[in-house]
C-alpha atoms as a printed R data frame, in Angstrom:
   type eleno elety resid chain resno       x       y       z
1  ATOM     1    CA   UNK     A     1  11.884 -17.012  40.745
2  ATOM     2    CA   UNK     A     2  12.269 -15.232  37.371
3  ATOM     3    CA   UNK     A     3  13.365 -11.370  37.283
4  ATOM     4    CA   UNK     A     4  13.560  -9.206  34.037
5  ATOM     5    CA   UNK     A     5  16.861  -7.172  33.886
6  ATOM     6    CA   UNK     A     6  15.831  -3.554  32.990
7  ATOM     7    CA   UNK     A     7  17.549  -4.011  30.073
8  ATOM     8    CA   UNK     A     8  14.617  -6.241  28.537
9  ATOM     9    CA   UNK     A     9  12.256  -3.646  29.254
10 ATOM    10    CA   UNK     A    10  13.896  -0.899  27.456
11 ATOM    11    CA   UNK     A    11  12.496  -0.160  23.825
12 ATOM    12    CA   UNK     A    12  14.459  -1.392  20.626
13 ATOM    13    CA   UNK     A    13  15.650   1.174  18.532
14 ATOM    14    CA   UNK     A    14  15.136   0.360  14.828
15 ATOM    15    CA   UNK     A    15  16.895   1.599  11.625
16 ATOM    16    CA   UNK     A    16  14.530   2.058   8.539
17 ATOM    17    CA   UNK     A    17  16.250   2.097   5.157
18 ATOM    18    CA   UNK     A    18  14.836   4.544   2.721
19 ATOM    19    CA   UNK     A    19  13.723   1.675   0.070
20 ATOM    20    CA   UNK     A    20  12.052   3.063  -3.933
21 ATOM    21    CA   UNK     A    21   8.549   2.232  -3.679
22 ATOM    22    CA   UNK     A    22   7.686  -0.504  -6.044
23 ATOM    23    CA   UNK     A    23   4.421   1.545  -6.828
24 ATOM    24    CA   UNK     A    24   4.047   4.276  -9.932
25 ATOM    25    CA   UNK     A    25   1.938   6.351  -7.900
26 ATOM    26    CA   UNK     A    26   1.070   9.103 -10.537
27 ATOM    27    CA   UNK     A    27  -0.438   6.496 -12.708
28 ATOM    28    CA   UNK     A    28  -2.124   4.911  -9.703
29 ATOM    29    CA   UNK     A    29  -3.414   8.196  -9.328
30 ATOM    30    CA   UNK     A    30  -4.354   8.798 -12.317
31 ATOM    31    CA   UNK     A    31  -6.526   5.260 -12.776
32 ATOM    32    CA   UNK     A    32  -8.173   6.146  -9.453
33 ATOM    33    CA   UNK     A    33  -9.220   9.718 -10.588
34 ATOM    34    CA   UNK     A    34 -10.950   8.649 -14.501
35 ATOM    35    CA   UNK     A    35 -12.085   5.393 -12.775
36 ATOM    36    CA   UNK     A    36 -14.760   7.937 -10.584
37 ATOM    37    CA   UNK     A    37 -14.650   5.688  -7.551
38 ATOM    38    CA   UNK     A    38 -14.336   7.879  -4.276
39 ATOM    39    CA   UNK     A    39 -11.055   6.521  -2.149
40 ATOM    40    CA   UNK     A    40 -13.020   5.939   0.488
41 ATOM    41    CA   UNK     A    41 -14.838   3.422  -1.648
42 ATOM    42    CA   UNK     A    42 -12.149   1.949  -2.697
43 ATOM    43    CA   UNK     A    43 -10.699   1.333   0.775
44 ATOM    44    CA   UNK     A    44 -13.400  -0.070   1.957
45 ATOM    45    CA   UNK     A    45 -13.278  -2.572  -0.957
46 ATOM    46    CA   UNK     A    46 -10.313  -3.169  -0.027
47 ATOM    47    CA   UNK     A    47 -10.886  -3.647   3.407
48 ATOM    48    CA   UNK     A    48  -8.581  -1.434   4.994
49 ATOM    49    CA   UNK     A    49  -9.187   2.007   6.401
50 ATOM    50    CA   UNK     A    50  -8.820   5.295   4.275
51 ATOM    51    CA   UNK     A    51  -5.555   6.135   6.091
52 ATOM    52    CA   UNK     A    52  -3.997   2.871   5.103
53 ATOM    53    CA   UNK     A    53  -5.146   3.381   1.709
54 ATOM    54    CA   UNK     A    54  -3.824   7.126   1.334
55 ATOM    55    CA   UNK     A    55  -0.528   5.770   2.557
56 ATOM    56    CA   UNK     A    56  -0.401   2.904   0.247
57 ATOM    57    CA   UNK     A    57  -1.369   5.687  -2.663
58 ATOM    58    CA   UNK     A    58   1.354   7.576  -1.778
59 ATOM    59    CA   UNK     A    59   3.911   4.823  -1.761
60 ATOM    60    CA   UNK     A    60   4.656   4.949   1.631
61 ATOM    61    CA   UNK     A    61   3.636   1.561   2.229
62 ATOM    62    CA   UNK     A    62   3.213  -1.408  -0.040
63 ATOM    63    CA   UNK     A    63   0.626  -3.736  -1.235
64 ATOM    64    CA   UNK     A    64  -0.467  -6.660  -0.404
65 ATOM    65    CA   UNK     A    65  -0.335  -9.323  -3.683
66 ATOM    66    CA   UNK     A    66  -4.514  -9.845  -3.082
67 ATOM    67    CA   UNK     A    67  -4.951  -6.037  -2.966
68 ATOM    68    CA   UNK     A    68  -3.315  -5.630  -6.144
69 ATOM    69    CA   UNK     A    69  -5.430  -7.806  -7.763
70 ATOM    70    CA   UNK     A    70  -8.724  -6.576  -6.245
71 ATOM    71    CA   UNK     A    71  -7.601  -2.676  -7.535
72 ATOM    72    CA   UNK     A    72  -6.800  -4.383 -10.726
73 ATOM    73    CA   UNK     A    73 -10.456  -5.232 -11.028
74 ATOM    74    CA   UNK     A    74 -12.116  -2.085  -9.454
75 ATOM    75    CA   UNK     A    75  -9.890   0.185 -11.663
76 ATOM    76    CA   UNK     A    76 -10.468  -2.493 -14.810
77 ATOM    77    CA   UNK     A    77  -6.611  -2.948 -15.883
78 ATOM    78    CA   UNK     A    78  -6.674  -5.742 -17.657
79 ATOM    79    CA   UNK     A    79  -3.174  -5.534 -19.517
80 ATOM    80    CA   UNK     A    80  -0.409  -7.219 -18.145
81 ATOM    81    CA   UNK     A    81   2.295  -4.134 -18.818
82 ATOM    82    CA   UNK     A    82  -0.228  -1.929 -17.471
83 ATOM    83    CA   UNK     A    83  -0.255  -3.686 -14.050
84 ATOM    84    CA   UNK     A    84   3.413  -4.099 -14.455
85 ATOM    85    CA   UNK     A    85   3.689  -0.444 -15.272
86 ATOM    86    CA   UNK     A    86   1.880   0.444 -12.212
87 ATOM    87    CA   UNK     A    87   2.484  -1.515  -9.581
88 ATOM    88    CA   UNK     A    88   5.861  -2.980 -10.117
89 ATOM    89    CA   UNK     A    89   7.648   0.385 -11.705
């Protein structure tokens, strides 16, 4: 017979270090708002929901190497510095 201590069932606690985000959000910003795509649009085009997408926007969270390149396409930034400029500031 197999018992769990109580100690097993007691939640983790976690320690988050406050990291840069790799993400230039004003520019980000910026594409989204001359590109005239709604964010809603572009979440869904991304396939994730609009808060996911409003945190990623705000740097909060990162992106994914595939979502990169799909915004990349939707917002048409074709340059190489620009991308770099963007979305690995």
């Amino acid at each position: 017979m197999y018992i769990k201590s109580s100690k097993s069932l007691t939640t983790r606690k976690t320690h988050r270090k406050e990291v840069e985000p790799l993400v230039n959000t004003t520019l980000l910003k910026e594409k989204v708002k001359t590109s005239g795509y709604r964010t809603g649009w572009i979440a869904e085009q991304l396939g994730i929901s609009r808060a996911s997408w409003s945190y990623k926007l705000n740097g909060q969270r990162g992106f994914a190497t595939d979502e990169v390149m799909m915004l990349c396409r939707i917002l048409k930034i074709n340059s190489l510095k620009e991308r770099n400029d963007i979305f690995f500031a």
